[in-house]
C-alpha positions in Angstrom: 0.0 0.0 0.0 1.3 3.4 -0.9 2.4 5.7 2.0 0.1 8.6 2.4 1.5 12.1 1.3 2.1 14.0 5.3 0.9 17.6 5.4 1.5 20.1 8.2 -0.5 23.1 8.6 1.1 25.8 10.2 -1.4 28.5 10.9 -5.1 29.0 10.5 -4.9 31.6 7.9 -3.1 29.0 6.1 -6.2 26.1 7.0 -8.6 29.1 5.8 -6.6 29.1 2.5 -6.5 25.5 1.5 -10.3 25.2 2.5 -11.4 28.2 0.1 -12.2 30.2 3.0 -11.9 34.0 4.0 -9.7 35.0 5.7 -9.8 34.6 9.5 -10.9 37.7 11.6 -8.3 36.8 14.1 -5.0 35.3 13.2 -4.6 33.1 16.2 -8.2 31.7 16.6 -11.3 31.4 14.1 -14.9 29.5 14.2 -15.7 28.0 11.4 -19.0 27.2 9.5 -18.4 23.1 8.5 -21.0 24.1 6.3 -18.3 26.0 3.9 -15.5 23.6 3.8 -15.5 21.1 0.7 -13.8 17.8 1.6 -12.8 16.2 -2.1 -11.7 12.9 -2.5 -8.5 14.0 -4.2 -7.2 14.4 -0.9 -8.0 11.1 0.6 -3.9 10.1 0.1 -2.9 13.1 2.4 -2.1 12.8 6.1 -2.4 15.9 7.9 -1.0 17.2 10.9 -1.8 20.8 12.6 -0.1 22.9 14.4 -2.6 24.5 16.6 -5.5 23.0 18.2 -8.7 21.9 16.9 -12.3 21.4 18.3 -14.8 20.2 16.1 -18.6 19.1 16.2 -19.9 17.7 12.8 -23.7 16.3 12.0 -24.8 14.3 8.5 -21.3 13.4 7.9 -20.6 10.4 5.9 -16.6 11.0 5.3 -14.2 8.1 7.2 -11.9 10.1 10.1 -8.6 8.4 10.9 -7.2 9.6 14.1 -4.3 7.2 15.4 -5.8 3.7 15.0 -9.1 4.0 14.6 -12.0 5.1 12.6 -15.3 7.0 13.4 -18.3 7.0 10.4 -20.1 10.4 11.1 -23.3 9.2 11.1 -24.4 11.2 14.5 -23.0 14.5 16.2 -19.5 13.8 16.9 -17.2 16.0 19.0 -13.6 15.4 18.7 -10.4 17.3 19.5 -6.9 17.3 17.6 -3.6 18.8 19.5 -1.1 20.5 17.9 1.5 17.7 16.4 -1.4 14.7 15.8 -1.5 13.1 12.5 -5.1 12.8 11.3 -6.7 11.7 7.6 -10.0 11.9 5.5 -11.8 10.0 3.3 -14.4 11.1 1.3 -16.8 8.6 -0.5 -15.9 8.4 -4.3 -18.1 9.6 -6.2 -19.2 12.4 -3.7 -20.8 16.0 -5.8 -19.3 19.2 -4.3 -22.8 19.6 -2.7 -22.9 16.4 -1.1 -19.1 17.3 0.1 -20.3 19.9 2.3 -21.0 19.5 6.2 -22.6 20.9 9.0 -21.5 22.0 12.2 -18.4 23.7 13.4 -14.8 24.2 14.1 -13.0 25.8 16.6 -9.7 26.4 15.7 -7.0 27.7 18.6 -2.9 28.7 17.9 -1.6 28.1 21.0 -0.2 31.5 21.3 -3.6 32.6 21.5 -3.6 31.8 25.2 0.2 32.3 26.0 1.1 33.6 29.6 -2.6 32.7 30.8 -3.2 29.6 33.0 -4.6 27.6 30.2 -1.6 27.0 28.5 -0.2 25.0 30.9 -4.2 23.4 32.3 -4.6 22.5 28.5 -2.3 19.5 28.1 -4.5 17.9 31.5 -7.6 17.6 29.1 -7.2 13.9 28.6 -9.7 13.8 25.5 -6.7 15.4 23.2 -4.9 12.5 24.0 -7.3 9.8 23.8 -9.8 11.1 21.3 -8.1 8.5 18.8 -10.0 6.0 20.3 -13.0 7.6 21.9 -14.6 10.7 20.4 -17.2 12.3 22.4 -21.3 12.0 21.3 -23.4 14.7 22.4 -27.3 14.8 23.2 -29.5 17.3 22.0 -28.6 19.4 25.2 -25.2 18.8 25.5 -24.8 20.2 21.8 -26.8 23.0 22.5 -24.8 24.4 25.5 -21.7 23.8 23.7 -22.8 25.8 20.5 -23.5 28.4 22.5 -20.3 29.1 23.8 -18.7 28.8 20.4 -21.0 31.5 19.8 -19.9 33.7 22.2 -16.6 33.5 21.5 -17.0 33.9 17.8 -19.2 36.7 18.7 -16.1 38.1 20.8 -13.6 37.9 19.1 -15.4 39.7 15.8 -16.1 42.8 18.3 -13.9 45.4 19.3 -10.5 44.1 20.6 -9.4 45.4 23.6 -7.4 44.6 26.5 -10.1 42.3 27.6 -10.5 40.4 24.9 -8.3 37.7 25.3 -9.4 37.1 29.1 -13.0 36.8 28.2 -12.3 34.6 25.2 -10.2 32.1 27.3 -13.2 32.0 29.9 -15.1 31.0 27.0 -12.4 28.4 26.2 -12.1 26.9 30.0 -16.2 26.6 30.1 -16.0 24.5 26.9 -13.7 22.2 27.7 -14.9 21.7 31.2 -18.3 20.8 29.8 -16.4 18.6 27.5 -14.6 16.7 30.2 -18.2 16.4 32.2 -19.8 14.8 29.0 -16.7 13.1 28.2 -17.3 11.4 31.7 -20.6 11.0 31.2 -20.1 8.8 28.2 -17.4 6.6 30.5 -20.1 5.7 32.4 -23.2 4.9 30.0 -20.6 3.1 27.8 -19.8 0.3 30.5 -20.1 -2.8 27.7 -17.2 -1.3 26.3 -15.0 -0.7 29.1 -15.7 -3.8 30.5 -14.5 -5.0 27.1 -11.3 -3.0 27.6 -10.8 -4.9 30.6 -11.4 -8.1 29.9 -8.6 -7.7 27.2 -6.2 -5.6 29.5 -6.6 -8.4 31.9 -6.2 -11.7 29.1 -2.9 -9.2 28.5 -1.6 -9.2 31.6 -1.9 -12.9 32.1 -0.2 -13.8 29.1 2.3 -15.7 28.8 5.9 -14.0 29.2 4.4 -10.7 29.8 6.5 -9.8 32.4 9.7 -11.8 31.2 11.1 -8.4 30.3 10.4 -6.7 34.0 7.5 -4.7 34.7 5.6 -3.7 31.1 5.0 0.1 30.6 2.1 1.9 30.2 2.9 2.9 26.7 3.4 -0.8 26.2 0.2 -2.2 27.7 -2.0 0.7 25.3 0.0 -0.1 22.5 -1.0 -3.8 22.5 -4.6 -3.1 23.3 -4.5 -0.6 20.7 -5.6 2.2 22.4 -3.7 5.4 24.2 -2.0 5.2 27.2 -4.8 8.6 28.3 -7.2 6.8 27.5 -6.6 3.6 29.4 -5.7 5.3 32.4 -9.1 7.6 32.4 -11.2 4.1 31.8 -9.3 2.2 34.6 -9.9 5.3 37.1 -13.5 4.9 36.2 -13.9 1.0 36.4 -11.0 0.3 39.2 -10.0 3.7 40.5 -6.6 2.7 40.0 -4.3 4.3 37.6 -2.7 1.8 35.0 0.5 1.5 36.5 -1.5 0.6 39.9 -3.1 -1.9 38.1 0.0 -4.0 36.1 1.7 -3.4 39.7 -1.0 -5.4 41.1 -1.1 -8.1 39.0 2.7 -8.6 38.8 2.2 -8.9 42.5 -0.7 -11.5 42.3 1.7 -13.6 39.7 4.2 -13.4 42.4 2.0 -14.7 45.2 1.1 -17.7 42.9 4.1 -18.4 42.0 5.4 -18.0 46.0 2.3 -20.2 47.1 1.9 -23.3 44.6 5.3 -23.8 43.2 8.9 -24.8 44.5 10.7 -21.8 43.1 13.3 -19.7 45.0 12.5 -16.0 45.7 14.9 -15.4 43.6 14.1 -18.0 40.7 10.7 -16.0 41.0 12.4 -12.7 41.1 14.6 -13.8 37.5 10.7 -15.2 35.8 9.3 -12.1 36.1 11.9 -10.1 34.8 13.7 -8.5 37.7 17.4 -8.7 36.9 18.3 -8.3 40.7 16.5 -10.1 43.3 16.6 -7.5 45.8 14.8 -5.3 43.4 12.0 -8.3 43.3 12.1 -8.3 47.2 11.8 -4.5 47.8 9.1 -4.1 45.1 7.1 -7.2 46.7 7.4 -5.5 50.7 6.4 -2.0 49.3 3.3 -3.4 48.2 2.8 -6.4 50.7 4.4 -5.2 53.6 6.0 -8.7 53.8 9.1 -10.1 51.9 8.8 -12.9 49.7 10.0 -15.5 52.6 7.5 -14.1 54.5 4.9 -14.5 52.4 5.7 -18.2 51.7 6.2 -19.4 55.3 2.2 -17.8 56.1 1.4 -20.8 53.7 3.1 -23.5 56.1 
């Protein structure tokens, strides 16, 4: 298969450009109507990456969205959220008339220099849904959709008034609100979508009992996502949900359970243990195993006889 064409996108004016638009009122930040952007099929090959942030809600949509590993069909209101850096694609239906092409909803789109030297550009990067929106964008009810249009509005509506020195502190406001409502739904969906996380689980937890999984010492985060193909953000916000442990709580947990069984029902040394599940010193293996015990290994064992 051919390697898809990458193509960065360094400043709105230059999004506003390649999607036929007018110029943005505001160099740094711009709503736009999904309504005027044409999607054509010619650039299904192209990869694109951004390097500002984007917020969008699109209804009737019937393009394919790639974002990290998975695919979303727009058949519904989606919300999803792109960070600066994050490699995304479209495909458009072939054939697909320049009418049919167009879409409804909106786009936020915010340069992070917009929000410079304000609080936000450091609380930002703690909005988990830019991380795991590859594998979860957000669906909205009626209501939900409502309150969020309307504070696209009033920024929109803000930043085409008179600029002045308050501008950019209302405008953030605006921002913070949003994505605070976003993180409520966001959690909202966690919870009415408990098939699948429990699915999640079941397959984080046929991982972790796998065979050699922890031949190599304990597995990482990144690792554990990778294999269940979904972010490491992600994983951690189900987990907190379902468990209330973080991930790293949880393959802790379970190296520790593999340890008890392997200290209760078989004849192996601590440190024949200690070498099986990857710990290349044994008194690593036996520090590890008090910390979370508050036993050592011996001690463990000798409870048993």
């Amino acid at each position: 298969m051919k390697e898809k064409e990458l193509h960065r996108i360094t400043t709105i004016a230059e999004f506003h450009r390649i999607r036929g638009l007018q110029p943005p009122a505001h160099p740094l930040i711009s709503v736009v109507n999904y309504a005027d952007v044409i999607l054509s099929p010619e650039n299904n090959h192209i990869n694109w990456m951004l390097d500002y942030y984007s917020i969008s809600l699109k209804r009737d949509v019937v393009v394919k969205f790639r974002y990290g590993q998975q695919k979303y069909d727009y058949d519904e209101g989606i919300m999803y959220f792109i960070a600066p850096g994050q490699v995304f694609n479209i495909e458009v239906p072939v054939p697909l008339g320049e009418e049919q092409a167009k879409r409804s909803g909106w786009m936020l789109l915010l340069h992070p220099d917009f929000f410079w030297n304000t609080a936000l550009s450091k609380n930002i990067k703690q909005y988990e849904y830019f991380g795991y929106a590859t594998n979860e964008a957000l669906f909205l009810s009626e209501k939900e959709e409502a309150t969020i249009i309307n504070i696209i509005q009033n920024i929109r509506h803000e930043y085409n008034s008179n600029i002045d020195k308050f501008t950019q502190q209302i405008i953030v406001s605006h921002i913070e609100t949003l994505l605070n409502y976003a993180d409520r739904f966001y959690n909202r969906q966690f919870i009415t979508r408990k098939i699948t996380n429990h699915q999640v689980l079941e397959k984080l937890e046929a991982l972790l009992a796998s065979e050699g999984l922890f031949a190599d010492g304990i597995p990482s985060v990144q690792l554990i996502s990778e294999r269940l193909n979904i972010s490491p953000n992600y994983l951690s916000s189900l987990l907190k949900n379902l468990t209330g442990q973080s991930t790293q709580q949880h393959i802790q947990n379970k190296l520790i359970n593999i340890a008890k069984q392997k200290l209760s029902t078989t004849g192996l040394s601590v440190n024949e243990v200690a070498y099986e599940l990857g710990f290349e010193h044994p008194q690593s293996f036996r520090k590890f195993f008090k910390a979370k015990t508050n036993m050592s290994p011996v001690e463990f064992r000798e409870s048993f006889n």
